[in-house]
C-alpha positions, 0 to 999 in steps of 0.5 A: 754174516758178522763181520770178523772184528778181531779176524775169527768169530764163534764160528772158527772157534766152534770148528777149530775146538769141536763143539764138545770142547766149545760148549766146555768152554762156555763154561769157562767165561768168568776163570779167564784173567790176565788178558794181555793183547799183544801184536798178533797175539792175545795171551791169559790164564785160565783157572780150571784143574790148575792155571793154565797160561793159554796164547792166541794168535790172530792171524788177521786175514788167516784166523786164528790159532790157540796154545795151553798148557793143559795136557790136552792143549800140549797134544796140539789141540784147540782145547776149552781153555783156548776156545774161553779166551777166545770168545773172552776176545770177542767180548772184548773186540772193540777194544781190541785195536786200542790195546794192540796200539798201546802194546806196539806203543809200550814195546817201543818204550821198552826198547827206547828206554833200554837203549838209552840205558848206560853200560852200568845201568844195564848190567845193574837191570841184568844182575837184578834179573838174574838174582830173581830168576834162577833159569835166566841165571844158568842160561847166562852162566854157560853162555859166559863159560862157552864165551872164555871157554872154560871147559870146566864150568861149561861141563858142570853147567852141562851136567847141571842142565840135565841132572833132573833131581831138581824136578823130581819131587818124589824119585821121579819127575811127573809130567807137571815138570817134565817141561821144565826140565825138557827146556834145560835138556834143550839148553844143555843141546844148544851149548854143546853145538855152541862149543863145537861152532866155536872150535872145542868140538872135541870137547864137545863130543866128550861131554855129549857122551857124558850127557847122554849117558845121564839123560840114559840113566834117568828116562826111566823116572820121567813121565815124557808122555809129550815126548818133550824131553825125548826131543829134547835128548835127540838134540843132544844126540844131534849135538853129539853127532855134528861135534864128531864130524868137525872133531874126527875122533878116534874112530875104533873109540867112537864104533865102541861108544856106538855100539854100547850105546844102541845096545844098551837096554836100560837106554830108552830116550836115544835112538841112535843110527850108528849109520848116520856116523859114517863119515866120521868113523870112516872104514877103520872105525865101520869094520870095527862097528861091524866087527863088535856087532857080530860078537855081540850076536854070537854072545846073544843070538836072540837078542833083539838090539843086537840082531837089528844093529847087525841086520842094520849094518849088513844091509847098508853094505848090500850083500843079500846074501848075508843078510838071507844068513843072518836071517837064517840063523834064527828062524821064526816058528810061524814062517815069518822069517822065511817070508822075510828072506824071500822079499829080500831076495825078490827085491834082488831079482831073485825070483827062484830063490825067493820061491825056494825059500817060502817053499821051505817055511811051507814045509818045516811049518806044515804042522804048526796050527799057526803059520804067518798068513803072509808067507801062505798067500805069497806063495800062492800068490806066485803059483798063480802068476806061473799058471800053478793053480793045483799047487795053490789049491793044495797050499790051501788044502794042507792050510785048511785041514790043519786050521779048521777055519772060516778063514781057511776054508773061505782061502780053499773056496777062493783058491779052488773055483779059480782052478775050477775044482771047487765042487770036489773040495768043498764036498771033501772040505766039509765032510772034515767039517762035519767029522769035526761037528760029529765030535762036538769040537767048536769053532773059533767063535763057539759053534762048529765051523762046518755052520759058519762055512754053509752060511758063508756058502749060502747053502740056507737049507743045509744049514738048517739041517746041520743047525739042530742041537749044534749051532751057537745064539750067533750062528742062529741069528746069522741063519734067521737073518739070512732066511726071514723072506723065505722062511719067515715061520722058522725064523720067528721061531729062532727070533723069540727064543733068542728074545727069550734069553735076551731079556735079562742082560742089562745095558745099552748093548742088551738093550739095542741087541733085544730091539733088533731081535723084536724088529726082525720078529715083527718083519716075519709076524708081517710075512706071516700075516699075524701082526696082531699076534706080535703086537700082544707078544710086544705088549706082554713083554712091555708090561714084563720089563716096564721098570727098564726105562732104558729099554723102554726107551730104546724100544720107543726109539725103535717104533716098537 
């Protein structure tokens, strides 16, 4: 095994990047330039769709790990671009020691020179930098403004930072600059802690509301599909949050704030938890949360912001009952909140009423074709921890002959063998199947259910019987599949017809499904002792569709 010169080798690039990304990354030798080798770290760019700034850092002993800037790179993945610069390293690896000796060497220059540097000498160098970089620039002008505490300067700088009509070329900031101005939000966050740190955080509150109140009204025309300026935005919250707490604003002033906020729907990059305010708004200001959260439930009782904010708070106080009101006023058709309410009571000891509850979502759902799935099995579930077997088969019963379904009739099988009444239910639960396939009305997934349930059954000759005229290409295969070893001569039959109407579809998918059709043909052909007779059918059907060199690809493949 090589010795790993520069600490990886192909191989860790290979495992980090995967080997598609690694193979891509062959491909990408000759656009690396710019390699710069620094202590513990390699950095370049990389020309592909767009330059992209990549960062290796060799960790000696631990290996290695990869930045880019290209959108799979920012994902946290080791993408082609870092596995390119990489394996540039490697070529590069004797050379390596040297160039980390002469960056150790020239950061210590820098620093010797800028410390020998005079006062005027260094501001001349730092008045140079700023006049070139206009990022530097503003980063100095708030750190100055936060300094003399000039509220005025420190607000427009503020307000500077997050406004993103600098990054929107067209309307809206695209997700090629979304960095960029995620970087000032970050900025804007940090200023507005420095203000608190330095005794303005009152200030600082005001200017964290207005902040966020901008950075509101704009996430809308930004693609943050990164998430970096939504993280940003909750630093800027975090700020907001840490200000009030040293500051102690009003706090009715600050519950009305809060309140406005997390029900604002055109705000999406905060998420605010009015909760995390409670020691600055203190009883005064949450009786006035709660007070302002219950007349916006009453203005819009449906509104979703405003049933989680009241929810929210309601349940932080801990009256179950309360909460089961709140809930109950706004019932779900589908039995979910009933389901809802009875695991808050359940988790408060209160079993009885638990049950009573989901009793209830049974009965006002009992006609809906569709009911929570979660609220049948709960109260099945607790019937059959009391020893109430019958009234789980009857919950599933009622279920069954409202749905029509696999899935109810598997619930109504499972729940009566465990009553040990399952003869008498399946003998009724499939006379309703069969009025159903009387009357020509499918199943769910096309033929008729009373198939799928014999199949599920395992009653191979019932389903035989009931197939004829009725079951679906699905439920046919199902039931040659299941029959091959002991009724070969029927199954085949099913196999060719399906093969039949399977020879025109196009497509890997087609192609691998008429495979299977061929190969479950041959295994009854072989039963039957006739393989000479499948082995003409299969060259017949060759010969027909030659001109598929998928198909006759696939086949091959197959041993067919």
């Amino acid at each position: 095994m090589a010795r790993k010169v520069v600490g990886f080798d192909e191989g860790d690039l290979r495992t980090l990047a995967g080997t598609r990304s690694f193979e891509r990354g062959l491909g990408y030798l000759d656009a690396v330039s710019g390699l710069e080798v620094g202590e513990g770290s390699v950095t370049a760019v990389v020309h592909g769709t767009d330059v992209y700034e990549v960062e290796l850092t060799l960790g000696g002993g631990e290996g290695i790990s990869g930045w880019c800037d290209c959108p799979y790179g920012q994902e946290g993945n080791f993408c082609k671009h870092c596995v390119a610069v990489g394996l540039t390293v490697l070529r590069r690896a004797k050379t390596i020691p040297h160039q980390e000796a002469a960056a150790r060497e020239r950061a210590s220059g820098l620093q010797a020179w800028l410390s020998a540097l005079s006062r005027d000498e260094l501001l001349a160098l730092v008045r140079e930098q700023i006049a070139e970089d206009r990022e530097l620039r503003r980063r100095l002008e708030l750190r100055a403004a936060t300094a003399r505490s000039d509220l005025g300067a420190v607000r427009d700088r503020i307000i500077a930072l997050i406004d993103p009509r600098p990054f929107a070329r067209y309307g809206y900031v695209e997700y090629a600059d979304t960095a960029g101005y995620g970087r000032q939000v970050a900025e804007a966050a940090a200023a507005l802690r420095a203000l608190t740190a330095d005794g303005q955080a009152a200030q600082a509150v005001g200017l964290a509301e207005e902040a966020l109140r901008v950075l509101g009204q704009a996430y809308g025309e930004i693609d943050d599909s990164d998430g970096v300026v939504g993280q940003a935005a909750a630093a800027v919250a975090e700020a907001h949050l840490e200000a009030c707490r040293v500051a102690c604003p009003d706090p009715e002033r600050l519950a009305e704030w809060l309140v406005g906020t997390v029900l604002d729907d055109s705000d999406d990059v905060t998420d605010l938890d009015p909760l995390d305010y409670a020691d600055a708004l203190g009883p005064s200001g949450l009786a006035r949360l709660r007070h302002l959260a219950a007349e916006a439930l009453r203005r819009r009782p449906s509104g979703w912001s405003e049933r989680y904010l009241m929810e929210r708070l309601v349940r932080a106080e801990g009256d179950v009952d309360a909460l089961v009101a709140l809930h109950a006023q706004n019932l779900d058709p589908s039995g979910a909140t009933h389901l809802l309410i009875a695991e808050e009571l359940e988790s408060a000891g209160r079993a009885d009423e638990a049950l009573v509850w989901a009793e209830r979502g049974l009965r006002e759902c009992a006609t809906k074709a569709y009911i929570d799935g979660r609220l049948v099995d709960y109260v099945c579930v607790r019937y059959a921890q009391a020893g109430r077997a019958a009234d789980a088969v009857a919950v599933r019963r009622d279920r069954f002959r409202l749905e029509r379904s696999l899935a109810a009739y598997r619930q109504l099988r499972s729940a009566a063998r465990a009553a040990d009444c399952w003869e008498a239910e399946r003998a009724a639960a499939l006379a309703v199947l069969e009025e159903d396939a009387r009357r020509a009305r499918g199943g769910r997934y096309g033929g008729p259910v009373l198939i799928d349930a014999l199949l599920d059954d395992g009653d191979l000759d019932a389903a035989w019987r009931e197939a004829s005229g009725r079951a679906d290409d699905r439920q046919w295969e199902t039931l040659a599949d299941l029959s091959r070893e002991t009724r070969p001569a029927e199954a085949l039959g099913v196999y060719l017809r399906l093969v039949e109407r399977s020879k025109e579809p196009t497509g890997d998918h087609a192609y691998e499904r008429l495979a299977r059709l061929l190969s479950a043909a041959r295994d009854c052909h072989r039963a039957l002792g006739t393989e000479d007779a499948f082995t003409l059918f299969l060259a017949g059907l060759r010969r027909e569709l030659k001109r598929r060199r998928k198909l006759m690809s696939i086949l091959d493949r197959h041993g067919l």
